[in-house]
C-alpha positions in Angstrom: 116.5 101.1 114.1 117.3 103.9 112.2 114.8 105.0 109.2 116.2 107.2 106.6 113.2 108.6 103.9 114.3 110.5 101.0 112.1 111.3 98.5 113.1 112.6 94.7 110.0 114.0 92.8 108.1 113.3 95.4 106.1 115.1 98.2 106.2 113.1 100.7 103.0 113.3 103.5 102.8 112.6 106.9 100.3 109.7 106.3 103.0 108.5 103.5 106.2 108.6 106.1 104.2 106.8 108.6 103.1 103.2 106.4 106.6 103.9 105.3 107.9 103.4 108.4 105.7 100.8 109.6 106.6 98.6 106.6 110.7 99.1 107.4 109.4 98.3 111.1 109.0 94.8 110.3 112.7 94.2 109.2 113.5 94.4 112.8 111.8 90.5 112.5 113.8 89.3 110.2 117.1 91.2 110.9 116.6 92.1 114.3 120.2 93.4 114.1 119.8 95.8 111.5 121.1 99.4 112.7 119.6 101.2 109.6 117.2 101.3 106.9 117.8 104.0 104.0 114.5 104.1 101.8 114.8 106.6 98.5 111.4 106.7 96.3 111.5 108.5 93.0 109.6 109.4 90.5 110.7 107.7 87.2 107.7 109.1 84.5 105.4 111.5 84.4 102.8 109.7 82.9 100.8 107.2 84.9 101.7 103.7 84.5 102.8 100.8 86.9 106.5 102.2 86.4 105.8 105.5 87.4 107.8 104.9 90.9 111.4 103.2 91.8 111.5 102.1 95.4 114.8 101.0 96.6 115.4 100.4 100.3 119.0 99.1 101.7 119.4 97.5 105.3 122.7 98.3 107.1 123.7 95.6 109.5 127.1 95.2 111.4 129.6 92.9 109.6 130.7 92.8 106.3 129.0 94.4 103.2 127.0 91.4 101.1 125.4 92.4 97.4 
């Protein structure tokens, strides 16, 4: 599977891309026939609070699209 990382106010580390993509690694157990995963992190505020970051990751699997 496919793991596509973008990050928007964010620098992004090595370590960061790595639990990343061992997190997305386990939709593979649940989906095993996903194709893709597309994972965009922003940064929403500048002050600190538990809002500070949006996570949003979509799955691609073959078939029809399902929201």
């Amino acid at each position: 599977m496919d793991i596509l990382i973008h990050a928007d106010g964010i620098v992004l580390s090595e370590e960061m891309k790595g639990a990343i993509e061992e997190k997305i690694a386990r939709v593979e157990q649940f989906a095993p026939r996903a194709v893709r995963s597309r994972v965009n992190l922003r940064k929403t505020s500048a002050h600190p609070s538990v809002r500070q970051y949006q996570v949003r990751v979509v799955c691609e699997v073959p078939g029809r699209d399902v929201s």
